[in-house]
RODONU-255484 format. One record per atom (N, C-alpha, C, CB): residue in one letter; atom name; x, y, z. Coordinates in Angstrom, 3 decimals. Glycine has a CB too. Layout:
% residues N
+--------+-------+----------+----------+----------+
| residu | atome |        x |        y |        z |
+--------+-------+----------+----------+----------+
|      A |    CA |        X |        Y |        Z |
...
+--------+-------+----------+----------+----------+
***
This chain:
% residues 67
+--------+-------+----------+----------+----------+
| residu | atome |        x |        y |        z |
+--------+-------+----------+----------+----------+
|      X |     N |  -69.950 |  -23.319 |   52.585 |
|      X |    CA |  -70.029 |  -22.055 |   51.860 |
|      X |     C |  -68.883 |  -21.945 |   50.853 |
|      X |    CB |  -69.998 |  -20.865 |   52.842 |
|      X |     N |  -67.719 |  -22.309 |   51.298 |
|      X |    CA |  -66.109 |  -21.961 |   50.407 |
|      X |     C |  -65.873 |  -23.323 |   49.919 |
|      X |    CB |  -64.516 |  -21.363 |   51.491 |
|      X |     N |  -66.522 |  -24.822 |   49.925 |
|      X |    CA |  -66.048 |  -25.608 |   49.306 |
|      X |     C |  -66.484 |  -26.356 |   48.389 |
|      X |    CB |  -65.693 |  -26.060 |   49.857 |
|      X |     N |  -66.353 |  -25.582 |   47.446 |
|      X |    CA |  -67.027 |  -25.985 |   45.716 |
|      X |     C |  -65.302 |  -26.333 |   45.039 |
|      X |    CB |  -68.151 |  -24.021 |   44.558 |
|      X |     N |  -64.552 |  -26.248 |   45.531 |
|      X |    CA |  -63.676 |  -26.320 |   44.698 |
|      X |     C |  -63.335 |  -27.889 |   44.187 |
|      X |    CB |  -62.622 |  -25.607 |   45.288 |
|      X |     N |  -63.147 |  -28.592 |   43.324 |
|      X |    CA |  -63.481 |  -29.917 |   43.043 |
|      X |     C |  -61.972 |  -30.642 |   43.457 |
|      X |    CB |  -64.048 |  -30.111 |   41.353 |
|      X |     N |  -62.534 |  -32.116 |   43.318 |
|      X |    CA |  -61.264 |  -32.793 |   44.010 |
|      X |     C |  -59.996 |  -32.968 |   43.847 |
|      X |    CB |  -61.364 |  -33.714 |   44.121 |
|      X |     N |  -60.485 |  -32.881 |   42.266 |
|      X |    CA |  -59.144 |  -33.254 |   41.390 |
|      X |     C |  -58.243 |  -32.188 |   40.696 |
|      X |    CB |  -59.563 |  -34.124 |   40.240 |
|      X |     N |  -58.243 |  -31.017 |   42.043 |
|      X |    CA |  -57.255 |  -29.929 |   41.636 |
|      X |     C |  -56.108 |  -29.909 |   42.383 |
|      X |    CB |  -57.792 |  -28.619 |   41.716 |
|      X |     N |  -55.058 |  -29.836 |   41.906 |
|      X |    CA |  -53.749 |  -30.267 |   42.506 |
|      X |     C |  -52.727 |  -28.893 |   42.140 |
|      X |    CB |  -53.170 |  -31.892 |   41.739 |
|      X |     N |  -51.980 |  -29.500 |   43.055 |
|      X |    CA |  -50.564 |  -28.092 |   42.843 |
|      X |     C |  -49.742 |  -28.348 |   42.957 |
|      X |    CB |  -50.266 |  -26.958 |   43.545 |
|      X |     N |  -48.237 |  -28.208 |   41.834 |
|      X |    CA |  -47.018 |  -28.742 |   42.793 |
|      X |     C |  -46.324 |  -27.431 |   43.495 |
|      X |    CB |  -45.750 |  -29.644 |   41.810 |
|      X |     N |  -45.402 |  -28.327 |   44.590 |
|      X |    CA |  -44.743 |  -27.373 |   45.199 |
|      X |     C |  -43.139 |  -27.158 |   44.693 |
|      X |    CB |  -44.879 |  -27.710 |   46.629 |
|      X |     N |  -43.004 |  -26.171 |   44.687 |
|      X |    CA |  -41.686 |  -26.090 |   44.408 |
|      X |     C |  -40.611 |  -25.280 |   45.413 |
|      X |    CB |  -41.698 |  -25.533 |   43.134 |
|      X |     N |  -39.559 |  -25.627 |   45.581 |
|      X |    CA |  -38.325 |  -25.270 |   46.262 |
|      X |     C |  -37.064 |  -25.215 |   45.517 |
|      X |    CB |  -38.130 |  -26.132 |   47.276 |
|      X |     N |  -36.683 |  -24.186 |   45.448 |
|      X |    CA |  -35.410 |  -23.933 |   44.872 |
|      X |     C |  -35.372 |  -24.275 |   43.219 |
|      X |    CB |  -34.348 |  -24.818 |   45.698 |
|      X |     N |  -36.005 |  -24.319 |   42.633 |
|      X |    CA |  -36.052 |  -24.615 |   41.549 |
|      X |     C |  -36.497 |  -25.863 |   41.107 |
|      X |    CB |  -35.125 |  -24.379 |   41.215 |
|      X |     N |  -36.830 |  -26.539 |   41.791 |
|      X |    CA |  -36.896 |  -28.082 |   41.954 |
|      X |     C |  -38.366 |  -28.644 |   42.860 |
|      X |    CB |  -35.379 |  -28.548 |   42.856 |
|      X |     N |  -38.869 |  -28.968 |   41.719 |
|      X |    CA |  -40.310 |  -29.644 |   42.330 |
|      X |     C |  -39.989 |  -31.011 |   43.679 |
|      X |    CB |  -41.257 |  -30.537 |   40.673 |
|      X |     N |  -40.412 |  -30.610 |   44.220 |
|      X |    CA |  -40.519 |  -31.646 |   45.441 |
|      X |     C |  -41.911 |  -32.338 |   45.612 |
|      X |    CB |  -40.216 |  -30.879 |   46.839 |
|      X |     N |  -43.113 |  -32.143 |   44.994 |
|      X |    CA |  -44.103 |  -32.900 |   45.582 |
|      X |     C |  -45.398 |  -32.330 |   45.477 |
|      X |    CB |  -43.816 |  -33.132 |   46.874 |
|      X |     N |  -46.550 |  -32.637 |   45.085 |
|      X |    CA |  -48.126 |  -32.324 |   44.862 |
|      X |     C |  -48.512 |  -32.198 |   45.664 |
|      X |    CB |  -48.976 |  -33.000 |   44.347 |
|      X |     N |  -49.265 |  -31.388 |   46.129 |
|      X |    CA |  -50.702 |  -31.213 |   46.672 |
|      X |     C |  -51.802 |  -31.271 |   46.645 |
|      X |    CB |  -50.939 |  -30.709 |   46.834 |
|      X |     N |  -53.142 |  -31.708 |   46.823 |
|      X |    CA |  -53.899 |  -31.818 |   46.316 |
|      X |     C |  -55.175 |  -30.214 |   47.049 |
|      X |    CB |  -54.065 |  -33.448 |   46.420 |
|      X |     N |  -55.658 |  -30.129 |   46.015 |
|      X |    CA |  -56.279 |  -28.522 |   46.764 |
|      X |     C |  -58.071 |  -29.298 |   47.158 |
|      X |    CB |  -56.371 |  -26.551 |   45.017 |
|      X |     N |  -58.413 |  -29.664 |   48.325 |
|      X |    CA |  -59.461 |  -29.767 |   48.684 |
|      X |     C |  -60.739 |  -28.814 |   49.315 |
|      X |    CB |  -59.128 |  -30.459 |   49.205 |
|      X |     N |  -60.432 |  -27.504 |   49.701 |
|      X |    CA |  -61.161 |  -26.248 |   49.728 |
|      X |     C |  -60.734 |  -25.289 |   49.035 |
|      X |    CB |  -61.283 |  -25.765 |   50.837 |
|      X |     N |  -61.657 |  -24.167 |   49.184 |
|      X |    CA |  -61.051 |  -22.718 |   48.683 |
|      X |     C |  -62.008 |  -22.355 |   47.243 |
|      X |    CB |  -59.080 |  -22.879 |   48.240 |
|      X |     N |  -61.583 |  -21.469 |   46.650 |
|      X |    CA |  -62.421 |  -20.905 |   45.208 |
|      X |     C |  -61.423 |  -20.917 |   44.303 |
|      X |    CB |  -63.129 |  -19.296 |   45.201 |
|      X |     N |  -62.137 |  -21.182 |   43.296 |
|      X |    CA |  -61.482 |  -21.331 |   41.514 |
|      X |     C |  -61.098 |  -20.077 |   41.364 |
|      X |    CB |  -62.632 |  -21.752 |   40.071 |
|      X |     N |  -59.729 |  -20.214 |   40.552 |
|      X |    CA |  -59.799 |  -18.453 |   39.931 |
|      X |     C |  -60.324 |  -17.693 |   39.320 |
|      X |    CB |  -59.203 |  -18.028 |   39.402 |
|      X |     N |  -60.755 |  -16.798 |   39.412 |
|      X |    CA |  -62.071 |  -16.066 |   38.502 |
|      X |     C |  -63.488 |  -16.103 |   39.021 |
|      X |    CB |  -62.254 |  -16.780 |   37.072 |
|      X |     N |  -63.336 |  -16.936 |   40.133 |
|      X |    CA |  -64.898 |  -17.045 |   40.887 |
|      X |     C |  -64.667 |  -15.435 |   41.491 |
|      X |    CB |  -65.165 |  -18.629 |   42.441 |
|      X |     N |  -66.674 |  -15.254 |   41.467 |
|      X |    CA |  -66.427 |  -14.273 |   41.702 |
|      X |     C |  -66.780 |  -13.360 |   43.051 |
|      X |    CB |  -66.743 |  -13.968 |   40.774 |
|      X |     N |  -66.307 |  -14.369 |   43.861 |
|      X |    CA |  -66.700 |  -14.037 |   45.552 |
|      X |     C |  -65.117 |  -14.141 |   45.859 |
|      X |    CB |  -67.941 |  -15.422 |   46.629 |
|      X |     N |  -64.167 |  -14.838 |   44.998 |
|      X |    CA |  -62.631 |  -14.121 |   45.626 |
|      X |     C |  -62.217 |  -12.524 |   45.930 |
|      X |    CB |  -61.523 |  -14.457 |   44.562 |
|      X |     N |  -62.882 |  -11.936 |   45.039 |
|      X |    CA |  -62.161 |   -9.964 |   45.708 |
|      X |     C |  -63.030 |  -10.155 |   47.021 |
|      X |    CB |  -62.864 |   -7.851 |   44.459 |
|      X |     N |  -64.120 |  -10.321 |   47.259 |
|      X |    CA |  -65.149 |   -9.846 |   48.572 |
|      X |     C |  -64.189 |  -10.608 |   49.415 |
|      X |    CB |  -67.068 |  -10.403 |   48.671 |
|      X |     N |  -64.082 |  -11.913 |   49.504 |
|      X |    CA |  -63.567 |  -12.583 |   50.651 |
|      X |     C |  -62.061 |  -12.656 |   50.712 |
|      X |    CB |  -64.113 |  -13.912 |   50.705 |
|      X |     N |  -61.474 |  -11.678 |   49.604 |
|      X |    CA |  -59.635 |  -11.319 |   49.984 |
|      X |     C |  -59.540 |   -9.994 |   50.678 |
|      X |    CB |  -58.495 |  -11.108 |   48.425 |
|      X |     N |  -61.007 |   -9.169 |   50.878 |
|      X |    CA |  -61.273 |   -7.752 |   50.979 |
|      X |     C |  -61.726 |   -8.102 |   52.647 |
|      X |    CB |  -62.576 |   -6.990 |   49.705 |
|      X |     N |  -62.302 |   -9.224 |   52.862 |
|      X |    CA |  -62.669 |   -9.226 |   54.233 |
|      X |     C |  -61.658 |   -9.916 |   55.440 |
|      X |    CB |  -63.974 |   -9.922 |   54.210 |
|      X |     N |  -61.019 |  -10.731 |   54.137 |
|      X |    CA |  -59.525 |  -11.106 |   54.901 |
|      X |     C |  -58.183 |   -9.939 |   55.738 |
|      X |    CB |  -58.700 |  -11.819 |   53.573 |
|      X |     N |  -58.350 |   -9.369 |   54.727 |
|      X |    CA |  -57.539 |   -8.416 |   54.403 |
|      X |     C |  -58.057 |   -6.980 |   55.200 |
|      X |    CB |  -57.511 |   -8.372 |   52.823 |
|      X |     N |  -58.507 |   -6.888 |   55.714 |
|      X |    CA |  -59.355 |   -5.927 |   56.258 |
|      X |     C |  -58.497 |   -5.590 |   57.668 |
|      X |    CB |  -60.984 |   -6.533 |   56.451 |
|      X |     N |  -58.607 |   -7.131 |   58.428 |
|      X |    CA |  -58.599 |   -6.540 |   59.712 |
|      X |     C |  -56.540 |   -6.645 |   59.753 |
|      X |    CB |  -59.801 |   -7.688 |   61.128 |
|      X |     N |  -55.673 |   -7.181 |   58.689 |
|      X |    CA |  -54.329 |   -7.053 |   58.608 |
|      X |     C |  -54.393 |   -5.152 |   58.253 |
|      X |    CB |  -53.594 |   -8.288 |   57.262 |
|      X |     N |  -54.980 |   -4.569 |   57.559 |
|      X |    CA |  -54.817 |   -3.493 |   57.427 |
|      X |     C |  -54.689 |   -2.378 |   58.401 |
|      X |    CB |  -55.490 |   -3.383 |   56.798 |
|      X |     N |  -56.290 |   -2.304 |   59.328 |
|      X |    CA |  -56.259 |   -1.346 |   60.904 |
|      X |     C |  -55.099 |   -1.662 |   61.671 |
|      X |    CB |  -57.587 |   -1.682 |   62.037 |
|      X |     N |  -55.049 |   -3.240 |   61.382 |
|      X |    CA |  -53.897 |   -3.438 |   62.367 |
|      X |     C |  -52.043 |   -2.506 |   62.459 |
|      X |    CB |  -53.700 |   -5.057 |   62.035 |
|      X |     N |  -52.252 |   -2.612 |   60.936 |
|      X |    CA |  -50.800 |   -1.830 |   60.605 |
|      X |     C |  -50.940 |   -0.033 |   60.562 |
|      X |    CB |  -50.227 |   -2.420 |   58.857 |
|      X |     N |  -52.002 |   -0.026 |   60.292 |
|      X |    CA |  -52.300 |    1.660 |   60.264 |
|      X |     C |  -52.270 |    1.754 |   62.115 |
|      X |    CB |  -54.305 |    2.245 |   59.294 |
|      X |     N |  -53.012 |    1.135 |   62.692 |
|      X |    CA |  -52.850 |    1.239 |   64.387 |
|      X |     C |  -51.455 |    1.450 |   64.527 |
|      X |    CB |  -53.311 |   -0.181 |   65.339 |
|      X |     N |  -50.478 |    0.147 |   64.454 |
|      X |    CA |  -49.102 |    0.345 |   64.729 |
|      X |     C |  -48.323 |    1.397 |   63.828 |
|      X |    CB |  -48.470 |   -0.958 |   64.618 |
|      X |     N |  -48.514 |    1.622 |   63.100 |
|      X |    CA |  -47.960 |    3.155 |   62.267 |
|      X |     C |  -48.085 |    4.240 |   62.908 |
|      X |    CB |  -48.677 |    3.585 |   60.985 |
|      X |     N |  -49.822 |    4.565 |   63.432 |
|      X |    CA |  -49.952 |    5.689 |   64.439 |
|      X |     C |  -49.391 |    5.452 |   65.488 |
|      X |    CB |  -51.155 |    6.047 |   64.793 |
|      X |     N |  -49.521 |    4.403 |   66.697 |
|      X |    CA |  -48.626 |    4.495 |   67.735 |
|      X |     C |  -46.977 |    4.346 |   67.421 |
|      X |    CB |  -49.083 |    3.466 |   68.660 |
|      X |     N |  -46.565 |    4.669 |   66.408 |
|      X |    CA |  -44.652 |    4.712 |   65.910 |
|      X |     C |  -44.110 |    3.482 |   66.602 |
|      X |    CB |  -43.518 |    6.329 |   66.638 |
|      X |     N |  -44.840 |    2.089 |   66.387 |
|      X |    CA |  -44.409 |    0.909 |   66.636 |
|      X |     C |  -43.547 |    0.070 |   65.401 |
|      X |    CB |  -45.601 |    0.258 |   67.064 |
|      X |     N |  -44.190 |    0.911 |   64.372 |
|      X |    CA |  -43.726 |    0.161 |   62.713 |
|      X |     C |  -42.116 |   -0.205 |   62.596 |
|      X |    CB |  -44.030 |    1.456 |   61.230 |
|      X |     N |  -41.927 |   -1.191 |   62.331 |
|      X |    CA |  -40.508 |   -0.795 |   61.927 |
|      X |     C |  -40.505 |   -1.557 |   60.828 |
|      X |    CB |  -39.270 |   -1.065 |   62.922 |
|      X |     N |  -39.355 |   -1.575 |   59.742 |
|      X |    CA |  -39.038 |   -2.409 |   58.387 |
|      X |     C |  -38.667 |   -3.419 |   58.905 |
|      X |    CB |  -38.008 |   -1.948 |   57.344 |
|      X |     N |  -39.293 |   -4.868 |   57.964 |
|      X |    CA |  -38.615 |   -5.975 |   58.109 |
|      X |     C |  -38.167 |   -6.544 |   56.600 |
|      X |    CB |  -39.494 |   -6.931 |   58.944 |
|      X |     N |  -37.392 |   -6.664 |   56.543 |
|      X |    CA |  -36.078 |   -7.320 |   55.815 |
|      X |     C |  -37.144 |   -8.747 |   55.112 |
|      X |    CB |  -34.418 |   -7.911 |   57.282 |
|      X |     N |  -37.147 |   -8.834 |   53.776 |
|      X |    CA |  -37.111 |  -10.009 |   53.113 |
|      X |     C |  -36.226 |  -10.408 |   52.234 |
|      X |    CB |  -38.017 |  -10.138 |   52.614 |
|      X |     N |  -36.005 |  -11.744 |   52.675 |
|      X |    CA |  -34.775 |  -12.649 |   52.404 |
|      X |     C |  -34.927 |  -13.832 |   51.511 |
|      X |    CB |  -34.279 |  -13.188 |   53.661 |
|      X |     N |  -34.990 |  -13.735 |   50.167 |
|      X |    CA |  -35.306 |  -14.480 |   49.044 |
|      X |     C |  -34.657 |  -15.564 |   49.325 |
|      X |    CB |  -35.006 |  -13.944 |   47.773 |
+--------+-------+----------+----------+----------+
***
């Protein structure tokens, strides 16, 4: 169903400013296809109840991101 994406799409990775190494992307959707919002919307769905749940029971707390 999700793997139309073709072979010869690649990515580099980067760390610290400094490329370390390719990837090659063998699943997933092109950008601009247009079943990415539906299937970032169904992803994304069940991370959402989850945090509204822990918000109502006053479990939430801030976590700190560290660039």
């Amino acid at each position: 169903f999700v793997k139309r994406t073709p072979a010869f799409q690649s990515t580099s990775l980067v760390c610290r400013q400094s490329e370390i190494g390719q990837m090659r992307i063998n699943k997933g959707l092109l950008q601009g296809d247009s079943l990415s919002p539906l299937l970032f919307l169904l992803a994304l769905e069940p991370l959402s109840r989850r945090q509204v749940r822990t918000i109502a029971d006053g479990q939430h707390r801030m976590q700190p991101i560290d660039f």
